[in-house]
N, C-alpha and C positions, 0 to 999 in steps of 0.2 A: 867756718870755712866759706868761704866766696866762691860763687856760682860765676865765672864770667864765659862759661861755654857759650857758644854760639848757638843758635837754634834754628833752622831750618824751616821756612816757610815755601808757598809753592805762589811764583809770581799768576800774572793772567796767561804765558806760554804754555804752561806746567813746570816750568825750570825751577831747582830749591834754591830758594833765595838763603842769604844765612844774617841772621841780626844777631847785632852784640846785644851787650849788657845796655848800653846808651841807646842804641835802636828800639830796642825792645821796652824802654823805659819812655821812650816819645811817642811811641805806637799807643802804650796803655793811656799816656793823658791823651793822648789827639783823639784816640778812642771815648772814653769816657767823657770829654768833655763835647765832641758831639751826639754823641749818644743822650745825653741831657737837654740838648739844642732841639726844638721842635724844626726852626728852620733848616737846619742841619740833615735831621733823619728827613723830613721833608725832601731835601736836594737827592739824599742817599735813596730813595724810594723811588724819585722822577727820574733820576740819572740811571742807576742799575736794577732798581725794581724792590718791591720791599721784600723777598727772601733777604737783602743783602746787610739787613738791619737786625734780623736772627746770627746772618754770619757774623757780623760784628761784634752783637753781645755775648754768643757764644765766645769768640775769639776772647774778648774783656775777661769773662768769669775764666776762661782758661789759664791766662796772664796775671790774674788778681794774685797767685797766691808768689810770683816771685820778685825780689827786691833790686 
């Protein structure tokens, strides 16, 4: 059975954002693939601070288990 519910994320407002199946599947590469990136977490560190490189892999390993 296919999973294409929507998921509820909270923007920088607080407002719940909601990603498809296609959102949620660009988020996990643009994720992971910077999170691989030294320059990448690099920017993510100078730009928001490095708690925001925990949020991110947290968010990944959350992500990781759907299709």
């Amino acid at each position: 059975m296919k999973n294409d519910r929507e998921i509820g994320v909270h923007d920088n407002t607080g407002q719940v954002m909601m990603l498809d199946k296609k959102e949620r599947r660009l988020l996990r590469l643009v994720l992971d693939v910077s999170l691989r990136s030294e320059s990448a977490k690099q920017y993510i560190t100078e730009t928001l601070g490095p708690r925001f490189l925990k949020v991110g892999e947290k968010l990944l390993n959350n992500m990781k288990g759907e299709n």
